[in-house]
RODO-2510 file (C-alpha; in nm, 4 decimals, decimal comma):
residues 376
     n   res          X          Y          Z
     1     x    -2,0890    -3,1556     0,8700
     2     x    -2,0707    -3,2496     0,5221
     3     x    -1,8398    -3,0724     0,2771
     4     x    -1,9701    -2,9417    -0,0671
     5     x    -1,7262    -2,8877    -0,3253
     6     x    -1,8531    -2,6634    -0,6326
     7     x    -1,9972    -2,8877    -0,9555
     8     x    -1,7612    -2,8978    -1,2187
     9     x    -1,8544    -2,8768    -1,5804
    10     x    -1,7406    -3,1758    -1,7988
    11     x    -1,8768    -3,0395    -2,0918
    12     x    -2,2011    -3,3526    -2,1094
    13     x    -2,1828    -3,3415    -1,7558
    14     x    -2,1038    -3,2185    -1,3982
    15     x    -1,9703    -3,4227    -1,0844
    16     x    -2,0417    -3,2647    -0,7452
    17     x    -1,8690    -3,4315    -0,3852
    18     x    -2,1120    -3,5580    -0,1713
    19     x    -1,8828    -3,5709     0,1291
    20     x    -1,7555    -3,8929     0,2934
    21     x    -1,5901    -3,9923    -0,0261
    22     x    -1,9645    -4,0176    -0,2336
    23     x    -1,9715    -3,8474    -0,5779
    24     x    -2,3011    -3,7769    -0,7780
    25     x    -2,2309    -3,8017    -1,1503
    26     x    -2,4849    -3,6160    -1,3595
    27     x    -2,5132    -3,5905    -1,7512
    28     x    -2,7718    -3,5971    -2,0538
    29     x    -2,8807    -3,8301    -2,2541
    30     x    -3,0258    -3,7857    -2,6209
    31     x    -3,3827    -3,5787    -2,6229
    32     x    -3,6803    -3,7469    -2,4970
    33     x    -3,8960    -3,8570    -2,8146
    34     x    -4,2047    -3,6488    -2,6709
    35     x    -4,0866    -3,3383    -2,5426
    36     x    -3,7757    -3,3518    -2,7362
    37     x    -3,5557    -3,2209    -2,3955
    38     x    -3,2776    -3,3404    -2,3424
    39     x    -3,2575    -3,6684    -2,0750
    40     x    -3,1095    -3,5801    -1,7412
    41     x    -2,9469    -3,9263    -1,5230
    42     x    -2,7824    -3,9295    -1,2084
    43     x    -2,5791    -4,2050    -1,0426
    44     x    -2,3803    -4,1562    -0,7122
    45     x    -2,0911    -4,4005    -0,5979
    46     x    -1,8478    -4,4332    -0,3356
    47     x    -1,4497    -4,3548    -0,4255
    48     x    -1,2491    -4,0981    -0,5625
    49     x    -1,2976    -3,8137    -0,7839
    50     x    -1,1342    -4,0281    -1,0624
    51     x    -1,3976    -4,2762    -1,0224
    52     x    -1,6117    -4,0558    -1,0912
    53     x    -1,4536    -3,8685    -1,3770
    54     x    -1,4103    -4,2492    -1,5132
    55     x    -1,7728    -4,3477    -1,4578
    56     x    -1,9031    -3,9783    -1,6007
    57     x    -1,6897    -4,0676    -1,9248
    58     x    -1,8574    -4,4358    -1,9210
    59     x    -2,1699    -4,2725    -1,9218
    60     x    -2,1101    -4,0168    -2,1800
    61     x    -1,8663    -4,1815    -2,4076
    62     x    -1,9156    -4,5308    -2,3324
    63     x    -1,5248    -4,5977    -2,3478
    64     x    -1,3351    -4,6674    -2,0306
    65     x    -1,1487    -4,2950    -1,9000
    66     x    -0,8060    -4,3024    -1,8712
    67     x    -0,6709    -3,9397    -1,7104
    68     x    -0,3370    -4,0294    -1,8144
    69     x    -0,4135    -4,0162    -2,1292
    70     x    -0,5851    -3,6282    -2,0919
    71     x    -0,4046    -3,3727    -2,3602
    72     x    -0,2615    -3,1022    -2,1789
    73     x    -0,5018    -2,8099    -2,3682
    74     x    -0,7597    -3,0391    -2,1625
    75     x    -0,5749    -3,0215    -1,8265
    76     x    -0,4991    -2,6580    -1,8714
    77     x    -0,9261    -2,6194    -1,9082
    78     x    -1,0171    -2,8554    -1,6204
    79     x    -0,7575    -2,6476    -1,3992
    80     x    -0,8592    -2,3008    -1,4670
    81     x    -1,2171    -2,4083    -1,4622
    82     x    -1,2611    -2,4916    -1,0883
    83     x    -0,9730    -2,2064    -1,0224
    84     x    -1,1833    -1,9015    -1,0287
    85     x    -0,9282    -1,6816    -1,1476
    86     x    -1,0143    -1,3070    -1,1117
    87     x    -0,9894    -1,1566    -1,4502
    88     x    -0,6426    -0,9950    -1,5022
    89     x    -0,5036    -1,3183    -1,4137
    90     x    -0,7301    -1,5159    -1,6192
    91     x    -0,5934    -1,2485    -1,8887
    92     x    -0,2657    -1,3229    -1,8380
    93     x    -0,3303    -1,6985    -1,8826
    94     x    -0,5335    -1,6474    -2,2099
    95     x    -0,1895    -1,4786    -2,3472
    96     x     0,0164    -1,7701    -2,2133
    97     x    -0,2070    -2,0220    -2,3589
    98     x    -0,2045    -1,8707    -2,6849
    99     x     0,2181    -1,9020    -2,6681
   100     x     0,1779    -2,2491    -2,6202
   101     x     0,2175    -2,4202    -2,9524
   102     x    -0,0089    -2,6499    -3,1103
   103     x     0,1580    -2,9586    -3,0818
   104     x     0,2741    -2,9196    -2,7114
   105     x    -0,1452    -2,8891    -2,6333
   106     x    -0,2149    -3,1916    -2,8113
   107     x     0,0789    -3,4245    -2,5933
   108     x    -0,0794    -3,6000    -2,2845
   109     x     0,0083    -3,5030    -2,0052
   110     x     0,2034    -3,8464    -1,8638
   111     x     0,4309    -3,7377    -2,1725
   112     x     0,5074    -3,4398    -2,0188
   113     x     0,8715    -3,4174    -1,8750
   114     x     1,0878    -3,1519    -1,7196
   115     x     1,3234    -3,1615    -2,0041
   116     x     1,0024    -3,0784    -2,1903
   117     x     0,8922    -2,7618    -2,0141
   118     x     1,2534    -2,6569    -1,9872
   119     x     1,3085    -2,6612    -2,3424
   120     x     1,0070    -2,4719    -2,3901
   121     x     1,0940    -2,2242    -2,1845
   122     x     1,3978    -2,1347    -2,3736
   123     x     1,2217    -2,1002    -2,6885
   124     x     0,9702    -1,8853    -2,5108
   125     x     1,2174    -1,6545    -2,4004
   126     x     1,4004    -1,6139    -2,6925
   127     x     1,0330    -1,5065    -2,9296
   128     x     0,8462    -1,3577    -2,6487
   129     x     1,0924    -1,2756    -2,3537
   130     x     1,1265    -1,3264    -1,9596
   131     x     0,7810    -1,2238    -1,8798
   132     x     0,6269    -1,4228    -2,0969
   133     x     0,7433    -1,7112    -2,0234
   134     x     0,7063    -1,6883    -1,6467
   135     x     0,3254    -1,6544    -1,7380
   136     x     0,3789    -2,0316    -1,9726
   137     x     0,4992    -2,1826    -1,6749
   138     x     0,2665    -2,0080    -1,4058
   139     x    -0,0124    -2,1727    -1,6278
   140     x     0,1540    -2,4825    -1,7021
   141     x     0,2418    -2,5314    -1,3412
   142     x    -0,0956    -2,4955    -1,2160
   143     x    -0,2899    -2,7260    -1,4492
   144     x    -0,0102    -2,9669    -1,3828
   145     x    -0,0334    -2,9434    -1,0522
   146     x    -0,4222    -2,9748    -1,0824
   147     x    -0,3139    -3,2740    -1,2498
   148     x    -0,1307    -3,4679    -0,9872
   149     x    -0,3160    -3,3605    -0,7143
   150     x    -0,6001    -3,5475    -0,8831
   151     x    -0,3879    -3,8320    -0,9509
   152     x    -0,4160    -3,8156    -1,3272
   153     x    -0,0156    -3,8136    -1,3187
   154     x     0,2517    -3,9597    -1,1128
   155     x     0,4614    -3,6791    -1,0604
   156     x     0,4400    -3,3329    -1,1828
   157     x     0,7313    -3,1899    -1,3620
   158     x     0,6599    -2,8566    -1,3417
   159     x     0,8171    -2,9215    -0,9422
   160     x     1,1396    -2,9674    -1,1234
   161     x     1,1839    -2,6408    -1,3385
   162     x     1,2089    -2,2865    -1,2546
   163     x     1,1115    -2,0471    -1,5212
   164     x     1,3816    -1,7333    -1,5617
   165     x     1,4219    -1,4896    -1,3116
   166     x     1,2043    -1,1477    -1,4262
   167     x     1,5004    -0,8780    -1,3608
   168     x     1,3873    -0,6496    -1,0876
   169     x     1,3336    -0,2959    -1,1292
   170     x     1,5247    -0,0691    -0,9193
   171     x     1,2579     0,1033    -0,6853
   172     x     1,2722     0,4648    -0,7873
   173     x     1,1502     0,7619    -0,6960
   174     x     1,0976     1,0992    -0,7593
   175     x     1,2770     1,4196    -0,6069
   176     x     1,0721     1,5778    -0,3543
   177     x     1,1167     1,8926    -0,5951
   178     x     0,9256     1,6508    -0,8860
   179     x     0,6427     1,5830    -0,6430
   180     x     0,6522     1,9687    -0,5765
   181     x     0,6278     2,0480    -0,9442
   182     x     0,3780     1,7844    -0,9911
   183     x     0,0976     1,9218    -0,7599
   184     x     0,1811     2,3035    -0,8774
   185     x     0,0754     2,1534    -1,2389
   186     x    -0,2680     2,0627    -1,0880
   187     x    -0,3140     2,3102    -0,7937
   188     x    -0,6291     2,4974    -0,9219
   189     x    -0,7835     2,1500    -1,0426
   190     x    -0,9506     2,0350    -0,6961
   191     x    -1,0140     1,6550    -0,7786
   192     x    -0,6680     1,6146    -0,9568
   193     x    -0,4841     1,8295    -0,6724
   194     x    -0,6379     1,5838    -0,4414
   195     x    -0,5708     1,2509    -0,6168
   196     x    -0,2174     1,3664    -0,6229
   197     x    -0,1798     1,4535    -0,2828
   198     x    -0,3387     1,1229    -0,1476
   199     x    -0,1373     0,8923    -0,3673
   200     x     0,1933     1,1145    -0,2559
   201     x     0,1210     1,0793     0,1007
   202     x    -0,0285     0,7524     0,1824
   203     x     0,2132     0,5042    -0,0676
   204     x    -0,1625     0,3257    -0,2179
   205     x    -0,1439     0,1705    -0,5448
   206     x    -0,3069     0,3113    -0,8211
   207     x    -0,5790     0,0605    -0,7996
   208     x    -0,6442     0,1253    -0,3973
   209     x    -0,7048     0,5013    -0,4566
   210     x    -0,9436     0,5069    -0,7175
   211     x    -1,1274     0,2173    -0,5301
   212     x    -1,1897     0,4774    -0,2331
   213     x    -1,5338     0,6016    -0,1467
   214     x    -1,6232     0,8621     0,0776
   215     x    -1,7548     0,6386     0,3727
   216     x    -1,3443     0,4891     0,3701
   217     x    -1,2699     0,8960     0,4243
   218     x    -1,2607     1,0241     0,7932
   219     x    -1,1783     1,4117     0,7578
   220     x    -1,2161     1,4589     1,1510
   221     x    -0,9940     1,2426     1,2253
   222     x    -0,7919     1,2269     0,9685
   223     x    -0,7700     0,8817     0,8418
   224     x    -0,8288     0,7367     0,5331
   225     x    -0,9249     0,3068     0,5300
   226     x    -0,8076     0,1227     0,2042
   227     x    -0,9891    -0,1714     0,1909
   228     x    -1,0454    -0,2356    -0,2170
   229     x    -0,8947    -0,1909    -0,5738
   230     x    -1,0324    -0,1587    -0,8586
   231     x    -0,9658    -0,4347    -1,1552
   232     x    -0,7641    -0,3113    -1,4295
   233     x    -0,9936    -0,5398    -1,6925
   234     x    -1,3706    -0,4232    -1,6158
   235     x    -1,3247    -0,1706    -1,3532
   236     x    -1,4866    -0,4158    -1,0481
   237     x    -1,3933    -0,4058    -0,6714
   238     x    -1,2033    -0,6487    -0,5826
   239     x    -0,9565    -0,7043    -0,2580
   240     x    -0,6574    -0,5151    -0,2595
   241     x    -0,3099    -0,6976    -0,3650
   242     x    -0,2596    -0,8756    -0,0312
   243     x    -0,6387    -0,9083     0,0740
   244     x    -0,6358    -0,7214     0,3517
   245     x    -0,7565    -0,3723     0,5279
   246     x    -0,5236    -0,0814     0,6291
   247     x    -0,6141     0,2676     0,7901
   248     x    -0,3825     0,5587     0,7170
   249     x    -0,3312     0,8738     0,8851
   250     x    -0,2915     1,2036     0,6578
   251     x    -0,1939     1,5126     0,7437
   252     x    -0,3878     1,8320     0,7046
   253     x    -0,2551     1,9585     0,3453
   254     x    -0,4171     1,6349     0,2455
   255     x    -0,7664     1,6509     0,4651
   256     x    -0,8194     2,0007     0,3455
   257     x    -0,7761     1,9003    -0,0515
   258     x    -1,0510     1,6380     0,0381
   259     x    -1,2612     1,8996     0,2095
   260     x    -1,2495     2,1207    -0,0971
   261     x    -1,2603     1,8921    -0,3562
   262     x    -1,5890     1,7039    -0,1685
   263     x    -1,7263     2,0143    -0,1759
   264     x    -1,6933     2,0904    -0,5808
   265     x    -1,7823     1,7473    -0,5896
   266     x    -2,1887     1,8165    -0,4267
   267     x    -2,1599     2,1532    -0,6563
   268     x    -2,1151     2,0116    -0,9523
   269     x    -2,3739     1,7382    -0,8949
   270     x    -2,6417     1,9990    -0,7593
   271     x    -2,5741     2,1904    -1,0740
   272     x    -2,6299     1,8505    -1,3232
   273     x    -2,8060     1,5351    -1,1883
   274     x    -2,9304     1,7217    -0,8245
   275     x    -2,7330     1,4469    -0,6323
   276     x    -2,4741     1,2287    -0,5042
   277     x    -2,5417     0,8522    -0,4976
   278     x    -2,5266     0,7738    -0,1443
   279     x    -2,1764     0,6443    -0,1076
   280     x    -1,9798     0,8222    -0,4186
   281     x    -1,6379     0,7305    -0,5095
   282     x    -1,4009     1,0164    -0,4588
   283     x    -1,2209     1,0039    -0,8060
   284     x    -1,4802     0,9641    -1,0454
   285     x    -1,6065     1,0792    -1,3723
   286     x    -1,9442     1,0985    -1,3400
   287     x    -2,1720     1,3916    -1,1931
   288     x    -2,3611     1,1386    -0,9385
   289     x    -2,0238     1,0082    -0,8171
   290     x    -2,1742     0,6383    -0,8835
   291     x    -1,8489     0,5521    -1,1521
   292     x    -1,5117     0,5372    -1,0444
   293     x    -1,1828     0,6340    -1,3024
   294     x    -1,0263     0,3308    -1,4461
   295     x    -0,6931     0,2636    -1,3881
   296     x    -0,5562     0,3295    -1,6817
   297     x    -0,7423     0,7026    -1,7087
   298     x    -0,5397     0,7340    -1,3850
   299     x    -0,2150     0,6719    -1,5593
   300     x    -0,2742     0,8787    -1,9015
   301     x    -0,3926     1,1803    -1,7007
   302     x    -0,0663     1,1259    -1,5138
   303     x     0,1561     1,1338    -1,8166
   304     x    -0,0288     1,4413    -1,9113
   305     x     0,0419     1,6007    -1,6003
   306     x     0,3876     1,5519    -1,5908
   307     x     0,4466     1,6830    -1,9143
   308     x     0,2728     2,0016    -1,8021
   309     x     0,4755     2,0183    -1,5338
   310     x     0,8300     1,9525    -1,7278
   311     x     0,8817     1,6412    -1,5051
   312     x     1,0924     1,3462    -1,6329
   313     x     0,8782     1,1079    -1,8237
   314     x     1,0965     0,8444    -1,6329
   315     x     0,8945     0,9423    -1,3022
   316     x     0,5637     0,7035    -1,3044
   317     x     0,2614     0,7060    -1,1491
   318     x     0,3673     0,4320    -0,9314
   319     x     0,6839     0,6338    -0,8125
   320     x     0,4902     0,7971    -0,5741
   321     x     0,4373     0,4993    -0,3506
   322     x     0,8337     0,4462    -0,3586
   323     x     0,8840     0,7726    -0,2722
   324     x     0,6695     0,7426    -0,0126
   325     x     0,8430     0,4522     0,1251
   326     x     1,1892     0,6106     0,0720
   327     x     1,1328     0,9308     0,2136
   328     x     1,0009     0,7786     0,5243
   329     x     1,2709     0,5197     0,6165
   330     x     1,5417     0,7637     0,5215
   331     x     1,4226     0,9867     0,7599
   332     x     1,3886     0,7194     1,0425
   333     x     1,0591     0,5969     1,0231
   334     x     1,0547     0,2293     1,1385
   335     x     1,0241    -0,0486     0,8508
   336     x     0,7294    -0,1806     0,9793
   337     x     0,5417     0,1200     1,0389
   338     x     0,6104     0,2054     0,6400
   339     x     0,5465    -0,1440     0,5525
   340     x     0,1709    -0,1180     0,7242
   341     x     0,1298     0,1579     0,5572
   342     x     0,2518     0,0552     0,2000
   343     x     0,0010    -0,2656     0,2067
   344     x     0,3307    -0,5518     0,2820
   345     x     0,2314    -0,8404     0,4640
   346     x     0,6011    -0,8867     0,4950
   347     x     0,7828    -0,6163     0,6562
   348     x     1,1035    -0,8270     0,4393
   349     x     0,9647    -0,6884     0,1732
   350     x     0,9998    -0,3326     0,2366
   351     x     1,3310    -0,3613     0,3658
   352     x     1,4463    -0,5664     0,0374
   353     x     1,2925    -0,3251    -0,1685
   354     x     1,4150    -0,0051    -0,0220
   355     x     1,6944    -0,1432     0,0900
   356     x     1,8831     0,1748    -0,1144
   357     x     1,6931     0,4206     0,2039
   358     x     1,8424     0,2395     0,4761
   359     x     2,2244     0,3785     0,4573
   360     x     2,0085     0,7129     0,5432
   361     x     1,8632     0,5676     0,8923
   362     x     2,2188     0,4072     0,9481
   363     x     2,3714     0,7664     0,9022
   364     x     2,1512     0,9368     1,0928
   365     x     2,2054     0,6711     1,3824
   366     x     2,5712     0,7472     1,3977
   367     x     2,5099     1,1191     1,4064
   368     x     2,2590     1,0430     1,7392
   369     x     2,4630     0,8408     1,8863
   370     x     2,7502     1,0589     1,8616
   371     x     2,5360     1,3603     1,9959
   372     x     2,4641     1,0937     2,3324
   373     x     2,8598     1,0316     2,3647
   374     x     2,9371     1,4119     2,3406
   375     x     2,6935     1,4594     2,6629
   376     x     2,8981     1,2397     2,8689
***
């Protein structure tokens, strides 16, 4: 069967695979003298995709292409431009190409060295800091990368530097007494009581809950299905963090919440627009249910919440899914039963980051183990 890659704009002109190592070059030539369109040609030929970069610059330009000779500001564009980035991390790479200065953007990229990057790198950190400079060389990385996999360059130097390591923040958590005061502050509120209650209990992220529609709710049995997250940039659906699907159990406290808050939910709509879309969100702002929050209304009602309740303002929205995680492995949970339920892929990376709950499940391991021995 014959592979299709995705055309690629070259700015006069697209190239688009053909499969079995044919490439169709397309671009425009000045307007026709009648209709005063412009000219469309097309020429296909057998080789690489630099071939046909060089013969789409022949065409266009009428000077021989030599990739070598690409400026990095240029690489950086051709990269992210068959990338499909989603749009916080496109984001992100808008601020880090923005760092990059001037003269750096205008190099070629066979100039390019690791001394180079490395260099930069410690000027980044210094003006901008550790984060910022992990972005540089997350974007630098991948057009260079782009780069050599195309075989516009050698051998990419961006394989021979690692940016600084961002210092990890200590999972915390809240006291269960917190949590406590936290749904007090919100008990006679039925969406917010319920929004707090879900994120305490099943460990989502704040993206995951506010993705949730009904239809991912099952209140017979129980379960809840976390399938999506909402982007932080425009709001869309998107997969969650690790791309993949997880059911959750709840308890009853939580199912009954969700009963009475679905149920103000198809009062309040009755009483404004008549009705619910068919498949609502469950934290949402408007009366049909058809708009979800946004993330960051999820976080500033938070704040305000925890004020009202006299809570730290060191506790964060996001503590709740660390508290989740602690609470359960301290009191013997198995790692990869919290991990499932968290959203890891890894079940490494539950134990590494709550590595803090573990003495817990040791201690209470001595404690059975001693109650066995006193049997005997």
């Amino acid at each position: 069967m014959m592979r299709r890659m995705a055309k690629r704009d070259y700015g006069s002109g697209s190239i688009t695979s053909r499969g079995g190592g044919r490439w169709q070059v397309r671009w425009y030539e000045g307007p026709d003298p009648v209709t005063g369109e412009r000219r469309r040609r097309s020429e296909t030929i057998v080789g690489t995709k630099r071939d046909a970069v060089a013969l789409l610059a022949q065409r266009t330009s009428g000077r021989t292409f030599d990739a070598t000779n690409l400026p990095v500001a240029e690489a950086i564009e051709a990269w992210r431009a068959q990338a499909g980035h989603e749009l916080g991390t496109a984001r992100n790479y808008d601020l880090a190409l923005r760092t990059l200065p001037a003269g750096l953007l205008r190099m070629e990229i066979s100039e390019i060295r690791a001394g180079t990057l490395n260099e930069l790198y410690r000027r980044v950190v210094d003006e901008h800091g550790i984060h910022r400079t992990r972005l540089v060389h997350a974007l630098l990385s991948g057009a260079l990368t782009h780069a050599w996999r195309m075989e516009w360059i050698a051998t990419n130097p961006a394989r021979r530097v690692r940016p600084p390591a961002q210092p990890r923040r200590a999972a915390s958590e809240p006291a269960t007494e917190d949590v406590v005061k936290l749904l007090q502050a919100v008990e006679t509120d039925p969406q917010l009581f319920a929004w707090l209650l879900v994120s305490s209990h099943t460990g989502a992220r704040r993206a995951e809950v506010l993705a949730l529609r009904w239809s991912n709710v099952d209140l017979e049995a129980g379960r809840i299905v976390i399938e999506n997250a909402l982007d932080p940039v425009d709001g869309h659906l998107k997969d969650t963090k690790t791309h993949g699907r997880r059911v959750v159990a709840v308890g009853p406290a939580v199912v009954e919440a969700l009963r009475r808050w679905r149920v103000a939910l198809a009062e309040r709509a009755l009483a404004s627009v008549g009705s619910l879309v068919p498949d609502p969100f469950v934290f949402t702002e408007s009366f049909d249910g058809s708009r979800p929050w946004r993330p960051d209304t999820g976080t500033h009602r938070f704040a305000r919440i925890r004020t009202r309740a006299g809570v730290p303002s060191t506790v964060r929205l996001h503590d709740l899914r660390h508290y989740v995680a602690t609470v359960l492995l301290a009191s013997g949970v198995d790692p990869k039963t919290v991990a499932a339920r968290l959203g890891h892929t890894r079940v490494s990376t539950t134990t590494d980051l709550y590595a803090h709950a573990m003495p817990a499940r040791d201690q209470a391991a001595a404690e059975l183990l001693e109650v066995q021995l006193r049997q005997r």
